[in-house]
Structure formats: C-alpha cells, structure tokens
Biopython code that builds the backbone (N, CA, C, O; Angstrom):
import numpy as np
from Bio.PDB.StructureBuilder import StructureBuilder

atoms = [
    (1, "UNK", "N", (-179.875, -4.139, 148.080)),
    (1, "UNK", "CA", (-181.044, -3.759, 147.299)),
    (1, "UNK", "C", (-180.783, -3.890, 145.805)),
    (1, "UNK", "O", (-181.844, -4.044, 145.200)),
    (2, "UNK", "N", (-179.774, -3.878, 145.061)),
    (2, "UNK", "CA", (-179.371, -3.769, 143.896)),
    (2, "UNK", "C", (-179.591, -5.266, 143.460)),
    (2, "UNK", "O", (-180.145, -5.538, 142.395)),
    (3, "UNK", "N", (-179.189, -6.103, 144.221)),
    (3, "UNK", "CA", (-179.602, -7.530, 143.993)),
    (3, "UNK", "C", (-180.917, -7.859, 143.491)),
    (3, "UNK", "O", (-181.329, -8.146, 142.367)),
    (4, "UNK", "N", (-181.483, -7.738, 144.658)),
    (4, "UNK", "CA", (-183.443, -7.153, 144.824)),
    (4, "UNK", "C", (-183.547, -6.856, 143.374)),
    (4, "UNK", "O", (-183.967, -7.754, 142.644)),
    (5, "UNK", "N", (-183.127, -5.400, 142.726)),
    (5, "UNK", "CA", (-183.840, -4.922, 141.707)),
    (5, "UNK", "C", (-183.202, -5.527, 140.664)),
    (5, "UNK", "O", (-183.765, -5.103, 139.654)),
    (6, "UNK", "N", (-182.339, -6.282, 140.355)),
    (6, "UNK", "CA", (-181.480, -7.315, 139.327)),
    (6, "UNK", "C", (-182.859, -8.028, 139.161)),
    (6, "UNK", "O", (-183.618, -8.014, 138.192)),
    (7, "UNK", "N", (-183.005, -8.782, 140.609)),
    (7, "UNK", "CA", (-183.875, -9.906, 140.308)),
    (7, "UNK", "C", (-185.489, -9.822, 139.892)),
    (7, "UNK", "O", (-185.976, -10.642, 139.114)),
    (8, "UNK", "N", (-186.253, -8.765, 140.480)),
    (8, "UNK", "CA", (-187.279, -8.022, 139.809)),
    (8, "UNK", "C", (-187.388, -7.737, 138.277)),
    (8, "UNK", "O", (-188.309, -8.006, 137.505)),
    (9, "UNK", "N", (-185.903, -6.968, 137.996)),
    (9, "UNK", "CA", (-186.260, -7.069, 136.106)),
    (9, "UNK", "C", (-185.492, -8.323, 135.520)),
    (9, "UNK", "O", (-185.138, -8.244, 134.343)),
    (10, "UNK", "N", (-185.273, -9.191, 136.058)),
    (10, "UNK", "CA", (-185.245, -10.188, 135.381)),
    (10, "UNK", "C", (-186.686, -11.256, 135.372)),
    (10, "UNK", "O", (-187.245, -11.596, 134.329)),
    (11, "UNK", "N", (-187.041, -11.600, 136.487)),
    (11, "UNK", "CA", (-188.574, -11.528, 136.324)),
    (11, "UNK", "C", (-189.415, -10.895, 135.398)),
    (11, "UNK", "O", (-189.812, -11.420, 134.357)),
    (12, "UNK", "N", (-189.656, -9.879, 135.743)),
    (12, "UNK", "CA", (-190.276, -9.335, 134.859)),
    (12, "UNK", "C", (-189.896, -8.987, 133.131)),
    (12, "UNK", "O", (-190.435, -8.100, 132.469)),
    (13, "UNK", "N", (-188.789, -9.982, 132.625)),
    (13, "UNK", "CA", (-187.736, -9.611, 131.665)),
    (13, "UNK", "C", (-188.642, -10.759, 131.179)),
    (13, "UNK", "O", (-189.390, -10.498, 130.236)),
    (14, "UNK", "N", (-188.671, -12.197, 131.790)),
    (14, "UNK", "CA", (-188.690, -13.252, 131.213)),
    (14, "UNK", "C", (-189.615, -14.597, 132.802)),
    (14, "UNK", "O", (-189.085, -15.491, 133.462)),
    (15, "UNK", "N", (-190.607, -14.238, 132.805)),
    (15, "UNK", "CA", (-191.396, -14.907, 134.185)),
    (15, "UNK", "C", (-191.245, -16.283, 134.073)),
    (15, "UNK", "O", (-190.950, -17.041, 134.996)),
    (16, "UNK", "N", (-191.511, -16.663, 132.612)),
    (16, "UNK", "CA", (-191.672, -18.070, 131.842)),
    (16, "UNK", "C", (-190.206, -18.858, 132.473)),
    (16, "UNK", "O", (-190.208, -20.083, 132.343)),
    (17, "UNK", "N", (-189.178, -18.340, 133.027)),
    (17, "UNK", "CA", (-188.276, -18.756, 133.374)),
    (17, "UNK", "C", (-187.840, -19.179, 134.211)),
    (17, "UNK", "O", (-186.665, -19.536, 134.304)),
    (18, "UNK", "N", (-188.978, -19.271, 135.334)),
    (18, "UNK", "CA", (-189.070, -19.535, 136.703)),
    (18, "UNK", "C", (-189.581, -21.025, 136.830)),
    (18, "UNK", "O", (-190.072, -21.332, 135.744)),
    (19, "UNK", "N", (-189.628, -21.642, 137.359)),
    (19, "UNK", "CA", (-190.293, -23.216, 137.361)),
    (19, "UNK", "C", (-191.722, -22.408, 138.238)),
    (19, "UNK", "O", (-191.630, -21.409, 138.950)),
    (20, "UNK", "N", (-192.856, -23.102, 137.959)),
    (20, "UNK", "CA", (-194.218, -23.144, 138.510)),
    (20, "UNK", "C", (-193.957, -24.263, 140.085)),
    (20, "UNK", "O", (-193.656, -25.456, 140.130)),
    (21, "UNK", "N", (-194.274, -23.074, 141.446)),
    (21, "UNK", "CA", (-194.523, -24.221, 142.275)),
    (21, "UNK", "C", (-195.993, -24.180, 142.762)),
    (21, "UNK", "O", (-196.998, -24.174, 142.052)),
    (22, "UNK", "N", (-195.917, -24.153, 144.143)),
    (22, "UNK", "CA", (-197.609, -24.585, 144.805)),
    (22, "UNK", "C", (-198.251, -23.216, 144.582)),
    (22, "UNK", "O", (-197.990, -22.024, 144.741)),
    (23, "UNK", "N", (-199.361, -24.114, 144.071)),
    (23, "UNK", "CA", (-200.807, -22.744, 143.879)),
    (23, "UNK", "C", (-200.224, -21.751, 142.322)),
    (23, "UNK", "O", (-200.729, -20.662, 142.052)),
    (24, "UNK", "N", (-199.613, -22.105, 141.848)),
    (24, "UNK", "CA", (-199.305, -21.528, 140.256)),
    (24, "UNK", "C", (-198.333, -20.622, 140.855)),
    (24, "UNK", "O", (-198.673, -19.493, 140.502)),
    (25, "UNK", "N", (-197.227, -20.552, 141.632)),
    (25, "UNK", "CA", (-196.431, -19.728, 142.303)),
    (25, "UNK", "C", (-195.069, -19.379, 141.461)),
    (25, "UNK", "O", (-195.077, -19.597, 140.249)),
    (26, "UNK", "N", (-194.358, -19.051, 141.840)),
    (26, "UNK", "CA", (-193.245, -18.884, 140.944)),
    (26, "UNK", "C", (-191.641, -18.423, 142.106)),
    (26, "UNK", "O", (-191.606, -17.522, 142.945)),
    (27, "UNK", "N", (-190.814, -19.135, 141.838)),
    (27, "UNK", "CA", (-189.742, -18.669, 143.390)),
    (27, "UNK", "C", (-188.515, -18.461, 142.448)),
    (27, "UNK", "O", (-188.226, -19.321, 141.616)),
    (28, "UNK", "N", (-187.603, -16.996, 142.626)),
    (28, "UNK", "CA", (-186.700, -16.328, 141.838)),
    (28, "UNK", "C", (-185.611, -16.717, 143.163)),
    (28, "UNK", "O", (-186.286, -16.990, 144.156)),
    (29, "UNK", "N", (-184.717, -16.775, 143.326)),
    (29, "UNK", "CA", (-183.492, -16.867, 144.072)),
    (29, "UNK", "C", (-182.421, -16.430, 144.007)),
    (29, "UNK", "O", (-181.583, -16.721, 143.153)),
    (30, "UNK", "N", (-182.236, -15.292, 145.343)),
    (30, "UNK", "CA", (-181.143, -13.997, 145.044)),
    (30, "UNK", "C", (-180.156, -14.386, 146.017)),
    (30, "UNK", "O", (-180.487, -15.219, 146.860)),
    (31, "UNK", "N", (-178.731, -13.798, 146.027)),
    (31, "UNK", "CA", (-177.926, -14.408, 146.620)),
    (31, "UNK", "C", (-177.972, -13.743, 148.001)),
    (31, "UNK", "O", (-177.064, -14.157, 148.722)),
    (32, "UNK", "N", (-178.721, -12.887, 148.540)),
    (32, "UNK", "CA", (-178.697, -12.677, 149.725)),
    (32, "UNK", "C", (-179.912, -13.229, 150.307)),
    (32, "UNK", "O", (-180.795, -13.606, 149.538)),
    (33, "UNK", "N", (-180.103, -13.344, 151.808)),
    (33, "UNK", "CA", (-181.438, -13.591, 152.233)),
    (33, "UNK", "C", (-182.024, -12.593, 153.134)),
    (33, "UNK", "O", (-181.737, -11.982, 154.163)),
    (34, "UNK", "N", (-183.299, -12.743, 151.988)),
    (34, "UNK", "CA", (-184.497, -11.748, 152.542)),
    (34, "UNK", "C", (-185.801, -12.319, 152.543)),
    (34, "UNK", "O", (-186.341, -12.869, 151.583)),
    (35, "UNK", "N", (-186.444, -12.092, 154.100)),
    (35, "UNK", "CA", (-187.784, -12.662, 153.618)),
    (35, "UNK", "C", (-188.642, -11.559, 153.436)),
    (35, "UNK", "O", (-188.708, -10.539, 154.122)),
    (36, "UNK", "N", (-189.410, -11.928, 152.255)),
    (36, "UNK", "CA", (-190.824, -11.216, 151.397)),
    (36, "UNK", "C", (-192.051, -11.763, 152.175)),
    (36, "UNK", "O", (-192.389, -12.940, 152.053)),
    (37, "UNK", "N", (-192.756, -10.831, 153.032)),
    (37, "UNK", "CA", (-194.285, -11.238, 153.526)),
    (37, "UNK", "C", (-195.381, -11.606, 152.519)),
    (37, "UNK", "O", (-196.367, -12.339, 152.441)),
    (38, "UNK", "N", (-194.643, -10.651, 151.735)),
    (38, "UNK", "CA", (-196.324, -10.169, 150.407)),
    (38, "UNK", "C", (-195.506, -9.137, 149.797)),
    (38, "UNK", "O", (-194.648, -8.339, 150.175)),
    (39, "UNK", "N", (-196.310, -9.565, 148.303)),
    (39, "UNK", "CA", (-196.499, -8.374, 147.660)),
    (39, "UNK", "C", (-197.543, -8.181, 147.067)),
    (39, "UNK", "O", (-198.053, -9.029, 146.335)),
    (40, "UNK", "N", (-198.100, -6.869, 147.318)),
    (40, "UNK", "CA", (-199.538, -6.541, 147.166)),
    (40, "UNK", "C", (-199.656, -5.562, 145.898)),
    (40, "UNK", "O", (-198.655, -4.996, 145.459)),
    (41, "UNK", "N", (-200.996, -5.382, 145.302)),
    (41, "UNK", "CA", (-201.123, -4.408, 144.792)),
    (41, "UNK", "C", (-201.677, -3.117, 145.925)),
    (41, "UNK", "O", (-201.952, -2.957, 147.114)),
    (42, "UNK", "N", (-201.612, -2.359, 144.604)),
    (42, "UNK", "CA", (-201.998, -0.951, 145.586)),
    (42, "UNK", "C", (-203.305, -0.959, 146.586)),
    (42, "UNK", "O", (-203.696, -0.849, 147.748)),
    (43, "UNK", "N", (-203.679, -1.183, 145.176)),
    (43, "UNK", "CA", (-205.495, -1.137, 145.243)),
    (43, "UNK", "C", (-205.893, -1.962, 146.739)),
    (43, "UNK", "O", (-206.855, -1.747, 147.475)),
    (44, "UNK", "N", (-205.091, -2.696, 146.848)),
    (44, "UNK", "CA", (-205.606, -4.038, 148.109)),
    (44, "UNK", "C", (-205.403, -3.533, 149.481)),
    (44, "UNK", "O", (-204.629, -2.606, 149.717)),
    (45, "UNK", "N", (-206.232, -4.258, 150.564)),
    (45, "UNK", "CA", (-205.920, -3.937, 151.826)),
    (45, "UNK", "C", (-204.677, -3.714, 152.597)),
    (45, "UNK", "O", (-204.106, -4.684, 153.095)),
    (46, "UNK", "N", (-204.173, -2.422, 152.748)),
    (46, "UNK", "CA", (-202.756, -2.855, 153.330)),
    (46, "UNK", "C", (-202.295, -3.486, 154.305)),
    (46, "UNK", "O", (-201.098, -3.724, 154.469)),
    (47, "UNK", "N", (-203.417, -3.896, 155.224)),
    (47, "UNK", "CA", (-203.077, -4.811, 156.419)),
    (47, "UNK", "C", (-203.088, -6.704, 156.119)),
    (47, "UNK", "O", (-203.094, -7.598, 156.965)),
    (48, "UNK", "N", (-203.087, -6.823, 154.439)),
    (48, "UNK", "CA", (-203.568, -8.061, 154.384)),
    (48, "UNK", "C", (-202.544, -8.716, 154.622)),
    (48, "UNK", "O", (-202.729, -9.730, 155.295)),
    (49, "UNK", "N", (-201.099, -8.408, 154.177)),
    (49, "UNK", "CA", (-199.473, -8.980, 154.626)),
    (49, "UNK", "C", (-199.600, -9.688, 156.083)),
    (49, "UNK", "O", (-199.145, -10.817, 156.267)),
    (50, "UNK", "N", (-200.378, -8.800, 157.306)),
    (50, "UNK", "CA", (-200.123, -9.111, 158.721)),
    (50, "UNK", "C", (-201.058, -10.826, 158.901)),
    (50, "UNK", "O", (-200.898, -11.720, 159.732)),
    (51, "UNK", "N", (-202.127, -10.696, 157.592)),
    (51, "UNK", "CA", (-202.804, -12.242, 157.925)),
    (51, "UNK", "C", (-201.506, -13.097, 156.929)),
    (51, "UNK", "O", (-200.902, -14.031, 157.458)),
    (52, "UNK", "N", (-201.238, -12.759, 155.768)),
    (52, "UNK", "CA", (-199.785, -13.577, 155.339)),
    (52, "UNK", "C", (-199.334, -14.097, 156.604)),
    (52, "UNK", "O", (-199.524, -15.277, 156.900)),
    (53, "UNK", "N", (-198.798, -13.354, 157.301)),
    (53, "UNK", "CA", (-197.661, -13.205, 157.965)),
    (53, "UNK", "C", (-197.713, -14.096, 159.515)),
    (53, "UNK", "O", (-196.822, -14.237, 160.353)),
    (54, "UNK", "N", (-199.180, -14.628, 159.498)),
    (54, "UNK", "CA", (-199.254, -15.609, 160.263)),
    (54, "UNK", "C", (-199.455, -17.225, 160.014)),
    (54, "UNK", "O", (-199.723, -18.057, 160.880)),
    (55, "UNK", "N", (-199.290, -17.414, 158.852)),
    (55, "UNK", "CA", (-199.435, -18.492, 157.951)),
    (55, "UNK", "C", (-198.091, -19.531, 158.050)),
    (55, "UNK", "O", (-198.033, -20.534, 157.338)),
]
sb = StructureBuilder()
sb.init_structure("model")
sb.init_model(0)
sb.init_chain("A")
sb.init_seg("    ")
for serial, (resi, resn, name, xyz) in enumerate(atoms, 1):
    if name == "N":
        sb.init_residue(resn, " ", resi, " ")
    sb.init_atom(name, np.array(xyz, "f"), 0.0, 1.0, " ", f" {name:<3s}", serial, name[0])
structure = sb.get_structure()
C-alpha cells in the first residue's frame, strides 16, 4: 500500500507527467501489480465499477 500512496501523490504532485493515452487517460506505473476497476467519485453510483468491470 505504501507504493499505492507514493504513486497517488506523485500524480497528484505533477499529472502533466504522465503521457496522455486512449480517451484523454493517463497510466502511472507502480512496481507491484494491482488491478484498479475504477475510481469513482463519491457523489457517483457505487455499483458503476461492476459495469467497468465487465468491459
């Protein structure tokens, strides 16, 4: 998890630093592997990850 939150404030340190991929996307790369469904805001449906998640 410490990785995780390295890579979050570095993102958020400097976004511009990421190369732009599909759909204006942005991909950070941590040395462990984890897959991310979604990340949502609050406000949003919390079941919307499970339609992600069939994609």
């Amino acid at each position: 998890m410490q990785e995780v939150r390295q890579t979050f404030h570095r993102i958020r340190s400097n976004p511009e630093a990421y190369a732009e991929g599909y759909r204006n996307t942005r991909r950070a790369l941590i040395r462990r592997f984890i897959v991310v469904l979604a990340v949502l805001h609050c406000g949003r449906d919390p079941t919307l990850w499970r339609q992600r998640s069939s994609t």
